[in-house]
VOVEXVO-151782 format. One record per residue: residue number from 1; x, y, z of N, C-alpha, C, O in turn. Coordinates in pm, 1 decimal. Last residue first. Layout:
<nodes>
+-----+----------+----------+----------+----------+----------+----------+----------+----------+----------+----------+----------+----------+
:   i :     n.xx :     n.yy :     n.zz :    ca.xx :    ca.yy :    ca.zz :     c.xx :     c.yy :     c.zz :     o.xx :     o.yy :     o.zz :
+-----+----------+----------+----------+----------+----------+----------+----------+----------+----------+----------+----------+----------+
: NUM :        X :        Y :        Z :        X :        Y :        Z :        X :        Y :        Z :        X :        Y :        Z :
...
+-----+----------+----------+----------+----------+----------+----------+----------+----------+----------+----------+----------+----------+
</nodes>
This chain:
<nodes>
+-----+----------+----------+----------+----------+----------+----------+----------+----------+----------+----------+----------+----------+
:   i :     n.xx :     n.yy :     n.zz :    ca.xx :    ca.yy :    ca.zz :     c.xx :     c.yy :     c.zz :     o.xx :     o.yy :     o.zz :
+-----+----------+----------+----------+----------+----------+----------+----------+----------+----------+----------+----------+----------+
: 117 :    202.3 :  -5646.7 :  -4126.2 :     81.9 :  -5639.6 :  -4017.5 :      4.1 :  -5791.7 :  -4016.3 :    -91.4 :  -5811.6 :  -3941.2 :
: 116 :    551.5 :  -5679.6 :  -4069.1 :    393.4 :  -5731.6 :  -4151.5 :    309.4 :  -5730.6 :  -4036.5 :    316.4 :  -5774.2 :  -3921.6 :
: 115 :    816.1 :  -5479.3 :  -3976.6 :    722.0 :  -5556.2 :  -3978.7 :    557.3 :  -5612.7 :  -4081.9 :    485.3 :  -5540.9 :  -4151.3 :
: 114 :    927.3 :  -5230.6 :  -4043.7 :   1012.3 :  -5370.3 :  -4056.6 :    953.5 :  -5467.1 :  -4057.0 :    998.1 :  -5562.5 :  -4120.9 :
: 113 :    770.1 :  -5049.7 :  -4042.5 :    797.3 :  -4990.0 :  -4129.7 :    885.0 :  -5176.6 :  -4152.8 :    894.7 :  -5229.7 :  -4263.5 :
: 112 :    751.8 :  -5044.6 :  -3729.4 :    618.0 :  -5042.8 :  -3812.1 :    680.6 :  -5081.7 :  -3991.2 :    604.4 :  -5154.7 :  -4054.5 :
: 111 :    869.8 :  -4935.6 :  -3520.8 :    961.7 :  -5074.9 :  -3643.1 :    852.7 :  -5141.9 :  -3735.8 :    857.2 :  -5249.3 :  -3795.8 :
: 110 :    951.0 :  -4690.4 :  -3330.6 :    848.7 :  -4747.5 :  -3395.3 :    934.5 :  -4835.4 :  -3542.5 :   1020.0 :  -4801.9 :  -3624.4 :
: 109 :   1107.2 :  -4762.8 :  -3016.3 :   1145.8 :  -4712.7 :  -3141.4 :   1008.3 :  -4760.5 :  -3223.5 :    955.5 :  -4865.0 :  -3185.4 :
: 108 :   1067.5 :  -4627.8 :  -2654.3 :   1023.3 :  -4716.9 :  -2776.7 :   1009.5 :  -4667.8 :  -2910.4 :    938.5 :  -4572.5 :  -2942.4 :
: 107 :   1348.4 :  -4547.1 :  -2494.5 :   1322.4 :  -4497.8 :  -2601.9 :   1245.8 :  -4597.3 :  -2688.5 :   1304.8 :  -4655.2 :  -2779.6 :
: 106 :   1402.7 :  -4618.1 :  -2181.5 :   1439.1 :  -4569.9 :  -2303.1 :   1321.1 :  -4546.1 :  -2347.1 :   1216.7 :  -4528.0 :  -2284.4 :
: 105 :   1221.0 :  -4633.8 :  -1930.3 :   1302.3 :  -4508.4 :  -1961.3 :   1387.2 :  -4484.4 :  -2080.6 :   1440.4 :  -4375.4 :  -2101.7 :
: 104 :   1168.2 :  -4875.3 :  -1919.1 :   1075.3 :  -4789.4 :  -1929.4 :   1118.9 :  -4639.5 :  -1983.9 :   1059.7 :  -4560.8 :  -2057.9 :
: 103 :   1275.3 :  -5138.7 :  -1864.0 :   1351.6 :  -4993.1 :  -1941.8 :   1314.2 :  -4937.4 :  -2029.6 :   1351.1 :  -4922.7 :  -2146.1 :
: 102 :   1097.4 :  -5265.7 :  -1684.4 :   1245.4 :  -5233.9 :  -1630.9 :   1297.9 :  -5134.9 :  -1727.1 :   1366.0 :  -5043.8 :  -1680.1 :
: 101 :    892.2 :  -5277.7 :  -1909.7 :    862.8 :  -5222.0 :  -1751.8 :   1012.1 :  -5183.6 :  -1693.3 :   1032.9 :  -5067.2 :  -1658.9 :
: 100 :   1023.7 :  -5459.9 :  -2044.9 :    954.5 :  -5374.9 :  -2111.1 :    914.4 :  -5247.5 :  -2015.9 :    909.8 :  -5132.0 :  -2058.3 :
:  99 :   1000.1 :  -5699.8 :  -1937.1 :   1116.4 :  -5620.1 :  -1958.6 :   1093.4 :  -5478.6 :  -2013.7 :   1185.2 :  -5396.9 :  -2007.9 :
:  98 :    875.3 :  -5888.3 :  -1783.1 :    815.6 :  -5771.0 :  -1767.3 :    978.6 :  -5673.6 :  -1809.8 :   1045.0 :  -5603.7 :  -1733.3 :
:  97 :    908.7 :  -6094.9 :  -1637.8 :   1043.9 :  -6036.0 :  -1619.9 :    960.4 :  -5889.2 :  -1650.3 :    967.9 :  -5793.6 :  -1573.1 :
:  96 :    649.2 :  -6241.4 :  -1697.7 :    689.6 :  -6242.4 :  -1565.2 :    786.5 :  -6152.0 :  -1541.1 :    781.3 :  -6105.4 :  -1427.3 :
:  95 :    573.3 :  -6179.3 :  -1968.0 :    493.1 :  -6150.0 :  -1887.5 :    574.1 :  -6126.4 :  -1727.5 :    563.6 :  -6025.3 :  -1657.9 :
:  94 :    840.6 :  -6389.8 :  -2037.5 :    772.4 :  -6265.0 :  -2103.2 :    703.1 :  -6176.2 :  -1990.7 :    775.6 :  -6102.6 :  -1923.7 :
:  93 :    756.5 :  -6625.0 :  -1946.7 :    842.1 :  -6549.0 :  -1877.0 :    862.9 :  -6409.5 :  -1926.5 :    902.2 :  -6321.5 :  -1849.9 :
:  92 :    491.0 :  -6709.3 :  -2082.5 :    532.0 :  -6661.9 :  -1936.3 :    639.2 :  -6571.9 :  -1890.0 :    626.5 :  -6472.9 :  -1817.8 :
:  91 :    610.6 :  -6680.5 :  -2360.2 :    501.8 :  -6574.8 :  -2338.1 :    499.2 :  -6564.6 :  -2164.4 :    503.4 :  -6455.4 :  -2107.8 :
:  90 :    981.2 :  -6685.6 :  -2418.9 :    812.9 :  -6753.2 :  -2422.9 :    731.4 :  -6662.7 :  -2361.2 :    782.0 :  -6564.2 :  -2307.5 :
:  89 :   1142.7 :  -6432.9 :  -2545.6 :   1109.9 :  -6534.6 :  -2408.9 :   1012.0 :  -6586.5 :  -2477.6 :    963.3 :  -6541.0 :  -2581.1 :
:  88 :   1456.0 :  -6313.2 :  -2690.2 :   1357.4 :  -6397.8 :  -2678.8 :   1270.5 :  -6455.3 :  -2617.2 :   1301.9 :  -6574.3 :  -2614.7 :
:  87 :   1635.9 :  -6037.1 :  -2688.8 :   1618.9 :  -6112.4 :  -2615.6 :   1504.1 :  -6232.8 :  -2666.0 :   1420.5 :  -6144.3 :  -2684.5 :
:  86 :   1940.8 :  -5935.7 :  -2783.6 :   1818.7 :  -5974.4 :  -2822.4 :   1748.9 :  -6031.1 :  -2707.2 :   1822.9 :  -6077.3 :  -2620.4 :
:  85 :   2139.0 :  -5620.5 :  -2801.9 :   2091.3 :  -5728.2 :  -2702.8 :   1982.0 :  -5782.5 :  -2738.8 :   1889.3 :  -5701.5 :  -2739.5 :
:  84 :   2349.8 :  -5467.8 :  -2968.5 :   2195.5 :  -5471.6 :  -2988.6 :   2206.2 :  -5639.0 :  -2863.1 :   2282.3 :  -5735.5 :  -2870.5 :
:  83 :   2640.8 :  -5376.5 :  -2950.1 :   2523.6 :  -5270.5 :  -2878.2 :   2378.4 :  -5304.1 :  -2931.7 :   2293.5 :  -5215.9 :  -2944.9 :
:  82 :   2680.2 :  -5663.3 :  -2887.8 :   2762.4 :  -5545.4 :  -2852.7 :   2632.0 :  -5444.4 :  -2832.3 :   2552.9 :  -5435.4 :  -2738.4 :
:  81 :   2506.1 :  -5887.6 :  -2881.1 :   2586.4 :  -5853.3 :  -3076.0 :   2612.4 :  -5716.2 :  -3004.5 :   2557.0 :  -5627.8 :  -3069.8 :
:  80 :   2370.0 :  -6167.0 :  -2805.4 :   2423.9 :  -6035.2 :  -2739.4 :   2527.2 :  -5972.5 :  -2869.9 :   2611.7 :  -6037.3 :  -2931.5 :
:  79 :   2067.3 :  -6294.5 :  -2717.7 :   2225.4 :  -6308.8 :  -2800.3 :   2247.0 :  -6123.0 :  -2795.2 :   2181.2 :  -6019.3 :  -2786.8 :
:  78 :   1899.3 :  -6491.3 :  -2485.3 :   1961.2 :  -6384.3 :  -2523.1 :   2097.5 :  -6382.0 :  -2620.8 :   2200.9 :  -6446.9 :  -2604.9 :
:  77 :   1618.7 :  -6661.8 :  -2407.4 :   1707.3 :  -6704.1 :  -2474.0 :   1782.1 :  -6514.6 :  -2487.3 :   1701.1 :  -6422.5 :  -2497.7 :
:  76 :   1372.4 :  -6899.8 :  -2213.2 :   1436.1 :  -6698.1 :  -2210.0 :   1592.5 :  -6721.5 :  -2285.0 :   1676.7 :  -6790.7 :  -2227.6 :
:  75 :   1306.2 :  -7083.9 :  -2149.8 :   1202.5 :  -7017.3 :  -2202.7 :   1251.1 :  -6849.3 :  -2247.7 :   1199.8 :  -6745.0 :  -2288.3 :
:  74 :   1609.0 :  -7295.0 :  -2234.1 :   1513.4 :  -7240.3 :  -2144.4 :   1435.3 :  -7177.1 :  -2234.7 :   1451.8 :  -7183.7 :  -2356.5 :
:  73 :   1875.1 :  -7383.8 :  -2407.7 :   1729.2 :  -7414.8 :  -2354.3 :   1627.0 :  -7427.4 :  -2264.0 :   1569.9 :  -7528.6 :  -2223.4 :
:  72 :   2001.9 :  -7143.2 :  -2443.5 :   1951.6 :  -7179.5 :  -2561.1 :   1841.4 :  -7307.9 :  -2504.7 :   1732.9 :  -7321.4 :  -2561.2 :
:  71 :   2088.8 :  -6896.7 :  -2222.0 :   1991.7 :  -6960.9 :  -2222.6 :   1906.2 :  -7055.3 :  -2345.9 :   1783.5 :  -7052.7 :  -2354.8 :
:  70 :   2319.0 :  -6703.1 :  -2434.8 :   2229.1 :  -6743.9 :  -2311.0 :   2131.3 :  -6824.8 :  -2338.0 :   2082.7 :  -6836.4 :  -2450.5 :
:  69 :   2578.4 :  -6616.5 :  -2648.6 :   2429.6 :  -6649.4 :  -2691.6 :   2415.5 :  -6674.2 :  -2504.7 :   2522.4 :  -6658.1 :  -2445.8 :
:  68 :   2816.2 :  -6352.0 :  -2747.3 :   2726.9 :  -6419.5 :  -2629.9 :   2566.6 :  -6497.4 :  -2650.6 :   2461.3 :  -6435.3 :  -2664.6 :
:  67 :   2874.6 :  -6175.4 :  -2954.8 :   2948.0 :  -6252.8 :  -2850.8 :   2937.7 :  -6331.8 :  -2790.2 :   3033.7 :  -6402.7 :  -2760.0 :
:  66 :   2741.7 :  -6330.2 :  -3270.7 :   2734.4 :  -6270.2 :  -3150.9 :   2825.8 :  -6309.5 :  -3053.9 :   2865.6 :  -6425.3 :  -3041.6 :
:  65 :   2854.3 :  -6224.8 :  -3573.8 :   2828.2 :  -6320.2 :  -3487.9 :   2805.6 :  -6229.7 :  -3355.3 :   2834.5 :  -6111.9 :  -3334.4 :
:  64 :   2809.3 :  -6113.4 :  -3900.7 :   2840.2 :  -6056.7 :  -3739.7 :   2755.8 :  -6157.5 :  -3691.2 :   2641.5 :  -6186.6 :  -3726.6 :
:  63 :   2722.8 :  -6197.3 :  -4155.2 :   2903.7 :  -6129.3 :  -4091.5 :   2893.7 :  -6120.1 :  -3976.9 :   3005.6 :  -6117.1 :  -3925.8 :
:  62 :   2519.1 :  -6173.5 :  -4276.7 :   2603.6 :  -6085.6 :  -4276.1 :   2674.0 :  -6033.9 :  -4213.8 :   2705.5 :  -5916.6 :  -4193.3 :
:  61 :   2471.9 :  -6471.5 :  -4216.5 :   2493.2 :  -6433.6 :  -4333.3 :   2566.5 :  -6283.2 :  -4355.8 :   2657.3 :  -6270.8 :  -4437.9 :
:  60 :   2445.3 :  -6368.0 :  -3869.1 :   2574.3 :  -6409.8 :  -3972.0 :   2580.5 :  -6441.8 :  -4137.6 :   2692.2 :  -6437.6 :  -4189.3 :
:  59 :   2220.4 :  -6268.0 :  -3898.5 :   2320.6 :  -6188.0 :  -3896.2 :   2470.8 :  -6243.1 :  -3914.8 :   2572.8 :  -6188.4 :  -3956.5 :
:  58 :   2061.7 :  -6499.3 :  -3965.8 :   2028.4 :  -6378.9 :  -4054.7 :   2193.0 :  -6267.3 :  -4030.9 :   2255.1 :  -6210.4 :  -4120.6 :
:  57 :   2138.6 :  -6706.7 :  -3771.4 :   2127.7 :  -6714.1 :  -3877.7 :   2126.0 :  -6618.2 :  -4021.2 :   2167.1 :  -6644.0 :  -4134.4 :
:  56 :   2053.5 :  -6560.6 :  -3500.6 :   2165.4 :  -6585.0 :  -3543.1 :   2189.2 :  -6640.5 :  -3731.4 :   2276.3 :  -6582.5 :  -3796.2 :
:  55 :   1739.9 :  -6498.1 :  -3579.1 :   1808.0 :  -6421.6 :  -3542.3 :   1928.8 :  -6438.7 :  -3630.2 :   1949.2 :  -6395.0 :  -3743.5 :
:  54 :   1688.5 :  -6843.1 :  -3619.5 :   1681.4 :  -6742.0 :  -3722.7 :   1791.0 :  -6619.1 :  -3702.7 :   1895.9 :  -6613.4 :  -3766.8 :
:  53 :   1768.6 :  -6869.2 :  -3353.4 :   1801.4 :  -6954.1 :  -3457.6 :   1810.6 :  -6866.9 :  -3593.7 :   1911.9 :  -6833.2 :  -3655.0 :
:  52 :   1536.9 :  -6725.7 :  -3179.2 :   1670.6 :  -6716.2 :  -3174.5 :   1774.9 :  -6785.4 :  -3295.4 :   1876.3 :  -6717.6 :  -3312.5 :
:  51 :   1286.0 :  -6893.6 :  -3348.1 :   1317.3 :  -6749.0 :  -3322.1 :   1491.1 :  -6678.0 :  -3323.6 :   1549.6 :  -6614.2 :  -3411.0 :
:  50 :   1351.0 :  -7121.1 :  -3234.1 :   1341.5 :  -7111.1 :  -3375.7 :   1399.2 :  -6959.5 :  -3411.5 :   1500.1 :  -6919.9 :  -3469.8 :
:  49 :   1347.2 :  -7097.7 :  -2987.1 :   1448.4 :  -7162.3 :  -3041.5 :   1473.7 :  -7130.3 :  -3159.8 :   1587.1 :  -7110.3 :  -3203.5 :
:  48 :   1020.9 :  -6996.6 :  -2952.4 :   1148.0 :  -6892.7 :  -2887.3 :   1267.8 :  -6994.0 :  -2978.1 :   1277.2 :  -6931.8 :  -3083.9 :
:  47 :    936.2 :  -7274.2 :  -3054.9 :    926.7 :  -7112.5 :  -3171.8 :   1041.9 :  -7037.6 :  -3117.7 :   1140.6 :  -7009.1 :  -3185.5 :
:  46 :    923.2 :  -7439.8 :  -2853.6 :   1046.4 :  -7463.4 :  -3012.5 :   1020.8 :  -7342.8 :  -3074.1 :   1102.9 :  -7310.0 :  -3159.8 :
:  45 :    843.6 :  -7338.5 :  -2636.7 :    987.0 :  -7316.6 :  -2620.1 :   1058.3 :  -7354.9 :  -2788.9 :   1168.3 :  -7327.0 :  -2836.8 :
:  44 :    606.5 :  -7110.1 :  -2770.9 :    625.6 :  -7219.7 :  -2742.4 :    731.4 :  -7210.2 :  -2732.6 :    783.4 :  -7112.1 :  -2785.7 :
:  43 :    565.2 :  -6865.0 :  -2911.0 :    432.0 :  -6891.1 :  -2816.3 :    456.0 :  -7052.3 :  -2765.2 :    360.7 :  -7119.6 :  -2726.1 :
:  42 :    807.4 :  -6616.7 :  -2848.7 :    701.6 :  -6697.5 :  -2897.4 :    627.6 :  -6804.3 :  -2806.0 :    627.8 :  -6823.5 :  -2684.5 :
:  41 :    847.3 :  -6283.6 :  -2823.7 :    797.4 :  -6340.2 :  -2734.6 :    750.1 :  -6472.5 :  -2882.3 :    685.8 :  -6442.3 :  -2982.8 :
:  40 :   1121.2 :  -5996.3 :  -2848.3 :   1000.9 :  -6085.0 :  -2854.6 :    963.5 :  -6170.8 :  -2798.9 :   1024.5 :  -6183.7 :  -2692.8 :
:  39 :   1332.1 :  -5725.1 :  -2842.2 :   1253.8 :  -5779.1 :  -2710.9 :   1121.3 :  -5854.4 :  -2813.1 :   1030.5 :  -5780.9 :  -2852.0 :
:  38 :   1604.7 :  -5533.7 :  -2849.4 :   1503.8 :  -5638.0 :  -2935.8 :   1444.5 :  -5729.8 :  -2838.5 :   1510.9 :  -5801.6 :  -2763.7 :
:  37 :   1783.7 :  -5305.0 :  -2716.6 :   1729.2 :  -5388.2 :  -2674.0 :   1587.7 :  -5439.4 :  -2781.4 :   1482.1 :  -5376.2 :  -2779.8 :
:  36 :   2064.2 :  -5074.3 :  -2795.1 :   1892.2 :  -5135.3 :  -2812.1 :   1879.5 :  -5219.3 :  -2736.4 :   1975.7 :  -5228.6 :  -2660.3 :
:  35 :   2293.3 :  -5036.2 :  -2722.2 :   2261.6 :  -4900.1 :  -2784.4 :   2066.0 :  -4952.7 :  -2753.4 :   1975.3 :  -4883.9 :  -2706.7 :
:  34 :   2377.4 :  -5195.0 :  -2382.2 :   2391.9 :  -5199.0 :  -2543.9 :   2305.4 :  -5079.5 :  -2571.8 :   2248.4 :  -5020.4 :  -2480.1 :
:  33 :   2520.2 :  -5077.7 :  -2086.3 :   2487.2 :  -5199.9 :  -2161.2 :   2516.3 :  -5237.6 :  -2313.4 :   2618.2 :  -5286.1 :  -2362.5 :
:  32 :   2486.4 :  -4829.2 :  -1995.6 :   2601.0 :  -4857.4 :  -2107.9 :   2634.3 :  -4990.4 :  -2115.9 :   2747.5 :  -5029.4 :  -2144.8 :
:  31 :   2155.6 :  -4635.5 :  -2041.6 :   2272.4 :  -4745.4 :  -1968.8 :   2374.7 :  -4748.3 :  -2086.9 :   2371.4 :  -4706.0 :  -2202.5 :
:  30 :   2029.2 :  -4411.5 :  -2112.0 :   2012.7 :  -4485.4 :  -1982.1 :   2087.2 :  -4601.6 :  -1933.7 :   2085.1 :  -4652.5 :  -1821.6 :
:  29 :   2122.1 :  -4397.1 :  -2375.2 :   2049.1 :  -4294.5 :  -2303.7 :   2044.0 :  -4315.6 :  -2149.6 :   2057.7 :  -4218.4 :  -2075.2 :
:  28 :   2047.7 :  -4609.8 :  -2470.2 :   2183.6 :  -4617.1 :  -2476.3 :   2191.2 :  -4455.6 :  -2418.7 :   2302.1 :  -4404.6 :  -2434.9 :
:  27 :   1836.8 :  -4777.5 :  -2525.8 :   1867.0 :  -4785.0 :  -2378.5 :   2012.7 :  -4696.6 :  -2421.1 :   2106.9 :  -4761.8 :  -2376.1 :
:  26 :   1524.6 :  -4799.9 :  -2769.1 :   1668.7 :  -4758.4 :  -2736.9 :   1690.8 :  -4742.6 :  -2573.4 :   1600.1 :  -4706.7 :  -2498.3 :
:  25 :   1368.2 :  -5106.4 :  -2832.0 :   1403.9 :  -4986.1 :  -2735.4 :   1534.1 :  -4937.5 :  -2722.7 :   1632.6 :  -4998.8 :  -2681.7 :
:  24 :   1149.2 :  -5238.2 :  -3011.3 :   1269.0 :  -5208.6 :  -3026.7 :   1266.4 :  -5103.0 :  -2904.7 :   1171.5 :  -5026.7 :  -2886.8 :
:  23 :    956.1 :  -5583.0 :  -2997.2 :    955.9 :  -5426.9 :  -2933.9 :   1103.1 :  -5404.1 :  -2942.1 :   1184.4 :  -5489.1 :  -2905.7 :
:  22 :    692.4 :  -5810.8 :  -3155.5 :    835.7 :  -5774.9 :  -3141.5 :    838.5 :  -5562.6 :  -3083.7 :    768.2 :  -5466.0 :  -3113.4 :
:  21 :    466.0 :  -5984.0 :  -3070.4 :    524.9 :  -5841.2 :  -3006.9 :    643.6 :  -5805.4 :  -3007.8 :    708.8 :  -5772.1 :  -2908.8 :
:  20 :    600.8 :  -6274.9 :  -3173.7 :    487.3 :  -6159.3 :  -3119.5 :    589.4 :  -6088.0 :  -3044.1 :    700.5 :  -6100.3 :  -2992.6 :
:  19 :    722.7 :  -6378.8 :  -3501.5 :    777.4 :  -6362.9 :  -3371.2 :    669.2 :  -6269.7 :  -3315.7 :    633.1 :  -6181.2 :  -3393.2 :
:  18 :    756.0 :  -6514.1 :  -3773.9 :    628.9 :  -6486.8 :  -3656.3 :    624.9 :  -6466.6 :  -3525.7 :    547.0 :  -6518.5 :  -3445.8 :
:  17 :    975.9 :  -6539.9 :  -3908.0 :    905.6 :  -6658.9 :  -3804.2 :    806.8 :  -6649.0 :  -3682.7 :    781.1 :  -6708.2 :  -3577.8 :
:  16 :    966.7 :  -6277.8 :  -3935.2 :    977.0 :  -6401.8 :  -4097.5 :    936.3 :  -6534.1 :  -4040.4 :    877.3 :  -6622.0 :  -4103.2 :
:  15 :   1007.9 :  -6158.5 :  -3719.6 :    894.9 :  -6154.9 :  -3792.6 :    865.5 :  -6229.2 :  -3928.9 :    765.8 :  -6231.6 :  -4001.1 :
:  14 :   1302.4 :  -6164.0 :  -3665.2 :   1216.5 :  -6202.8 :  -3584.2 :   1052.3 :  -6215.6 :  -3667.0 :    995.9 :  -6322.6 :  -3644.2 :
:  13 :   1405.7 :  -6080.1 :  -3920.7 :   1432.0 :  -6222.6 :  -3864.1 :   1336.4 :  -6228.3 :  -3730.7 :   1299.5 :  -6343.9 :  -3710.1 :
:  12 :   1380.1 :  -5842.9 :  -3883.3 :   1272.7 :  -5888.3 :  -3963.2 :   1276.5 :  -6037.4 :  -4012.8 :   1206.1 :  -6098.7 :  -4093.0 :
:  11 :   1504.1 :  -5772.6 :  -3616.4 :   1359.9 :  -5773.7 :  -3623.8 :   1258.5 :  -5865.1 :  -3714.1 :   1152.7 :  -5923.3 :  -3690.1 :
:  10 :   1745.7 :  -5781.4 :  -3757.9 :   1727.6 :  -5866.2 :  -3649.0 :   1556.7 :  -5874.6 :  -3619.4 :   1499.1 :  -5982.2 :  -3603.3 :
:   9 :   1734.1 :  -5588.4 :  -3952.8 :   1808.4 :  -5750.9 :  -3978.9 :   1730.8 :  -5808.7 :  -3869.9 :   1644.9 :  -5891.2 :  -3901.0 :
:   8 :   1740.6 :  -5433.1 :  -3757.3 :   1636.6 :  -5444.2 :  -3859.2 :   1658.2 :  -5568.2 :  -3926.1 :   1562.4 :  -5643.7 :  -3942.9 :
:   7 :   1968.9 :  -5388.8 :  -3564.5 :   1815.8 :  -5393.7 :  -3558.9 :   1717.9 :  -5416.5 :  -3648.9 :   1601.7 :  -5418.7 :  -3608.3 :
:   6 :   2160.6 :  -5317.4 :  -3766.4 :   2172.3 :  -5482.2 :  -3693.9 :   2040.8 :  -5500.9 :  -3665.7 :   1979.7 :  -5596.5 :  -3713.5 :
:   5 :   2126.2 :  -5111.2 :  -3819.2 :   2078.4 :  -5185.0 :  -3911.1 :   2117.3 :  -5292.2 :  -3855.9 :   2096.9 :  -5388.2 :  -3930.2 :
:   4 :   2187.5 :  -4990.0 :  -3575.5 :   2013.3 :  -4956.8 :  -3607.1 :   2030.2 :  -5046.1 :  -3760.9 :   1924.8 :  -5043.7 :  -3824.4 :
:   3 :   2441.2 :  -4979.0 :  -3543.5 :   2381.1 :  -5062.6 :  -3476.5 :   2206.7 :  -5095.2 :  -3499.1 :   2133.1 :  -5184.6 :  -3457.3 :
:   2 :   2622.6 :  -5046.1 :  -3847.1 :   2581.0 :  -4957.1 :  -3746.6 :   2484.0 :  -5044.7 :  -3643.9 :   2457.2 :  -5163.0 :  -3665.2 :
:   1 :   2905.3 :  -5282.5 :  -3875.7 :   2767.5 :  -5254.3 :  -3910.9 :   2705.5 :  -5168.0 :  -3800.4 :   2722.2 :  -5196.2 :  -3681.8 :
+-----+----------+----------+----------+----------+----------+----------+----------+----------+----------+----------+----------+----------+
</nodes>
């Protein structure tokens, strides 16, 4: 599966559970990490859970597991699907890692089009 429809799967699993500020960034320009980075925030450690839950849930209905889940109970959760990196935080650590600031230098994708206003 290309990597920009893993992203959308993955987004609109983030936004079916009300995920804030979901943010797509291409990095694949600037590192050889992953192609994106999916970056949300919920507003409690059971929503971030929920959040990540869903995620995994949506992309294995279609097939693709992740290599790597992190942090399933902390405030900062990551699943790692090769070239899309999710990340999840609660709203502190959100604020605190400030990821959004570290890869400044990709590419914010507009996902207007995946989301409910």
């Amino acid at each position: 599966m290309e990597a920009i429809k893993k992203c959308e799967i993955i987004i609109k699993a983030l936004d079916s559970k009300k995920g804030q500020d979901i943010k797509l960034i291409k990095i694949s320009d600037v590192s050889t990490i992953a192609d994106y980075f999916v970056i949300a925030a919920g507003t409690s450690s059971t929503q971030v859970k929920a959040l990540a839950d869903e995620v995994d849930y949506k992309m294995s209905k279609d097939g693709v597991e992740p290599h790597h889940i992190e942090g399933k109970s902390t405030g900062w959760i990551l699943l790692d699907y090769g070239d899309v990196v999710v990340h999840v935080l609660n709203e502190e650590a959100r604020q605190f890692y400030d990821l959004e600031h570290l890869w400044a230098d990709g590419e914010n994708i507009d996902i207007s089009n995946w989301v409910t206003d």
